[in-house]
C-alpha positions as CSV (number, residue, x, y, z in Angstrom):
1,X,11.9,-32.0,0.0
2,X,8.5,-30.1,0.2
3,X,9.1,-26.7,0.8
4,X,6.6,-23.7,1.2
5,X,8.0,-20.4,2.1
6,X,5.3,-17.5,3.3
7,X,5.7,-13.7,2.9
8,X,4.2,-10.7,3.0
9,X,3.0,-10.0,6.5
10,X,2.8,-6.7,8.5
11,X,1.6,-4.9,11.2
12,X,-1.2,-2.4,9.8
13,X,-4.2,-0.6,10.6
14,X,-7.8,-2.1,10.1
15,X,-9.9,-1.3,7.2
16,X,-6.3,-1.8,4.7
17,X,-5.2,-4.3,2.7
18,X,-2.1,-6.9,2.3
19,X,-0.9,-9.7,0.1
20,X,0.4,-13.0,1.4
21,X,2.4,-14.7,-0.7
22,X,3.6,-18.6,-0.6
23,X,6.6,-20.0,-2.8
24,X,6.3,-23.8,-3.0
25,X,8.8,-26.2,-4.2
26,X,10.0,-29.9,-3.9
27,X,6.7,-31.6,-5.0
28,X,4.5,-32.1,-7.6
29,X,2.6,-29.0,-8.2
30,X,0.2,-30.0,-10.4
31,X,-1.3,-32.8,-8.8
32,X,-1.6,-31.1,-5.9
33,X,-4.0,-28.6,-3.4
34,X,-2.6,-25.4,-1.5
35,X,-4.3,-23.5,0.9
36,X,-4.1,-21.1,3.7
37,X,-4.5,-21.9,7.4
38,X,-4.2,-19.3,9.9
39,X,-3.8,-19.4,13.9
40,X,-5.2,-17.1,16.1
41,X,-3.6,-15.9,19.1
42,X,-6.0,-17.8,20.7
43,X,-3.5,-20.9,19.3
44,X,-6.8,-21.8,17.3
45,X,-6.3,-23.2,13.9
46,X,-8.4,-22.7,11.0
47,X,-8.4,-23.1,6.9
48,X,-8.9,-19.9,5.6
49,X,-8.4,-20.5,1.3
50,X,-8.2,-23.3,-0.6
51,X,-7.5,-24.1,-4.3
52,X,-7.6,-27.2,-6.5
53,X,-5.9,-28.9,-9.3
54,X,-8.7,-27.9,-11.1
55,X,-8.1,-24.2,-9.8
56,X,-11.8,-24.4,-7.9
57,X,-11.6,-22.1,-4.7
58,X,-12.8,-22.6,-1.0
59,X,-13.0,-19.2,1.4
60,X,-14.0,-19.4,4.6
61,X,-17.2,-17.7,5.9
62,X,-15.9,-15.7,8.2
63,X,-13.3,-14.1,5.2
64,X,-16.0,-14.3,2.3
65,X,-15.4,-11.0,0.0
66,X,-12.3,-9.9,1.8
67,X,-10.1,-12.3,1.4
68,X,-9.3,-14.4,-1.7
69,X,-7.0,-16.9,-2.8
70,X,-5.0,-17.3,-6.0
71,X,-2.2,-18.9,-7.9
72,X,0.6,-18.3,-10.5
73,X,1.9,-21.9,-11.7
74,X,4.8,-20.1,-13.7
75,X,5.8,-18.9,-10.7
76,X,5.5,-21.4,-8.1
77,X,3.5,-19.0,-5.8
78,X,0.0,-19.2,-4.1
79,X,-1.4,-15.4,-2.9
80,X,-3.8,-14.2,-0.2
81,X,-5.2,-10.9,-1.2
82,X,-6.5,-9.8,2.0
83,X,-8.9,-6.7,1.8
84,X,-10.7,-4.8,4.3
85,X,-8.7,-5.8,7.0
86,X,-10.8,-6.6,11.2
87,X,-8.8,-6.9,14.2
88,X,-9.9,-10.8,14.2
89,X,-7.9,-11.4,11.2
90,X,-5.1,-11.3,13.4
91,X,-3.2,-14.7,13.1
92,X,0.0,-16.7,11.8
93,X,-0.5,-17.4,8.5
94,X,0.8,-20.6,6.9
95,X,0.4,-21.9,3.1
96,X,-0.1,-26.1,3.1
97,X,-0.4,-28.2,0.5
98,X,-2.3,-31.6,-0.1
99,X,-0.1,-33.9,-2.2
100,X,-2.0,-35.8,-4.3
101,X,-3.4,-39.3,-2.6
102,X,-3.3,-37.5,0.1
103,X,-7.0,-36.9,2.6
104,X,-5.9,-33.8,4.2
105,X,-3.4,-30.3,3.8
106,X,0.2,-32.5,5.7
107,X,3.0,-29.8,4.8
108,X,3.4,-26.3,6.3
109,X,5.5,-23.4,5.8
110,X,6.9,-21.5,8.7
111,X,4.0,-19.1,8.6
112,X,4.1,-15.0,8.4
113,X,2.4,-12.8,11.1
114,X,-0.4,-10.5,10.1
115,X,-1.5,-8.1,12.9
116,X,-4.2,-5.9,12.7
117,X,-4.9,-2.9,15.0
């Protein structure tokens, strides 16, 4: 069963920094994407960071240079390094993956909260 499990969220002050981490497990890891999606309290959805198979990276815009996405096959885990923190970085963060023969991210963790004030 597919499996992602989010971490690593906290309340904290703008202008800091935070790691989100993601443990997967229960599908083929390397045939397939992972990303980060985060809602807004706004209840809008968005992809934030994405990684391939091939271990090429997509950022969003909006968190070009302050956020960044990476992975540790060994350990089953996909991070979020989240610098420089803004207020509209607020969301609920979820990891998703896109199994492979798959068009779009269908599994989601739980999601961890990141608030920034």
């Amino acid at each position: 069963h597919v499996q992602l499990v989010e971490s690593g969220g906290a309340s904290v002050q703008a202008g800091t920094s935070l790691r989100l981490s993601c443990t997967y497990s229960g599908f083929s890891f390397d045939d397939s994407d992972l990303g980060w999606y985060r809602q807004t309290p706004e209840k809008e959805c968005e992809l934030v960071s994405s990684i391939g198979t091939d271990e090429r990276t997509y950022h969003a815009d909006s968190v070009k240079g302050r956020l960044a996405i990476s992975q540790d096959h060994a350990k089953n885990t996909v991070y979020l390094q989240m610098n420089s923190l803004k207020s509209e970085d607020t969301a609920l963060y979820y990891c998703a993956t896109r199994p492979a023969g798959w068009y779009y991210f269908g599994f989601w963790g739980q999601g961890t909260q990141v608030t920034v004030s």
